[in-house]
C-alpha positions in Angstrom: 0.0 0.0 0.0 2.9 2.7 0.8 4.2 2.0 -2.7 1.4 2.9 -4.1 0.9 5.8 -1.6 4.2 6.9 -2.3 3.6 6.4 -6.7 0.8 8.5 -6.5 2.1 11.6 -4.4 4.8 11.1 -7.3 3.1 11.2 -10.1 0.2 13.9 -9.2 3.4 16.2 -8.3 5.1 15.6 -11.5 2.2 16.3 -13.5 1.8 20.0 -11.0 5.5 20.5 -12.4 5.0 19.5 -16.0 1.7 21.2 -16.2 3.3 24.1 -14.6 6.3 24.6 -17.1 4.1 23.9 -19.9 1.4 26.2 -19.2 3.8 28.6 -18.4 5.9 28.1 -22.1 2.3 28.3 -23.6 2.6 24.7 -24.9 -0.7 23.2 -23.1 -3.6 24.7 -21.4 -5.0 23.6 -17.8 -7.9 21.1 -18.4 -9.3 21.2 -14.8 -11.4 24.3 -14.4 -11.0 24.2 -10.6 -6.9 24.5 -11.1 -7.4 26.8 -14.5 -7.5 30.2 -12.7 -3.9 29.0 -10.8 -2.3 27.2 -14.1 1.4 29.5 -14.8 1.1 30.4 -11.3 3.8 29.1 -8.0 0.6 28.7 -6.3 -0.6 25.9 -8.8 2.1 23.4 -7.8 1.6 24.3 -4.1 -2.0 23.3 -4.5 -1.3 20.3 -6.2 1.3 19.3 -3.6 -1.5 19.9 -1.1 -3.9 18.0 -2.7 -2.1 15.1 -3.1 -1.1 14.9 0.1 -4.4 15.5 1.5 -5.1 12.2 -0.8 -2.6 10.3 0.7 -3.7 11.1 4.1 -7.0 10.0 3.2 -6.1 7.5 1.6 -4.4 6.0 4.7 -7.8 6.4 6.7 -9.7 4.9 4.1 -6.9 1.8 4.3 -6.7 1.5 7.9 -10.8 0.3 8.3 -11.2 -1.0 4.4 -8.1 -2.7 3.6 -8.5 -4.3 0.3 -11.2 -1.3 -1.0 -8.1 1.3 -0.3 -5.6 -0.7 -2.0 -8.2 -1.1 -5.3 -9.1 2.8 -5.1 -5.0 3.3 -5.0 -4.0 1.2 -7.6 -7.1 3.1 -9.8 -5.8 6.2 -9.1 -2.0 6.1 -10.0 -3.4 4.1 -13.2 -4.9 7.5 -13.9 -2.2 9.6 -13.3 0.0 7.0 -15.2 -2.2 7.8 -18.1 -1.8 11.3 -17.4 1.6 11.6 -17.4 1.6 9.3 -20.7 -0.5 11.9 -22.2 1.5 14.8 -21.0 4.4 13.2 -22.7 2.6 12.3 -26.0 2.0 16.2 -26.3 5.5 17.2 -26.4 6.3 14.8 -28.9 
């Protein structure tokens, strides 16, 4: 479980970082309207720290009385940001 813990603070701060520089070098735009207003902004890859921290912490919780349903909803989620990053990449290229 801490590896995937650990994968998925990992990946969700290096997609604040690559979004960051690439927002900032006008390559990509923010797709989530929540974080739009804060894309090109220091504050942007403080709130993605935060947030996945915050989802590691609940993560953890959820793991501590639902074992096997925290370890699933873990694995899903650094899936997703696996596919995130993948597409991050593809749009360099």
């Amino acid at each position: 479980m801490y590896v995937l813990i650990i994968s998925f603070i990992t990946l969700e701060i290096a997609d604040g970082i690559f979004t960051y520089f690439a927002v900032v070098n006008h390559q990509v735009n923010e797709a989530n309207p929540i974080l739009l207003y804060f894309a090109g902004t220091g504050t942007f890859v403080v709130m993605k720290v935060a947030c996945a921290l915050i989802g590691a912490l609940l993560l953890l919780l959820v793991f501590k009385r639902f074992p096997h349903i925290a370890q699933i909803g873990a694995a899903c989620v650094v899936i997703f940001y696996l596919a995130v990053m993948a597409w991050n990449f593809s749009v360099l290229i």
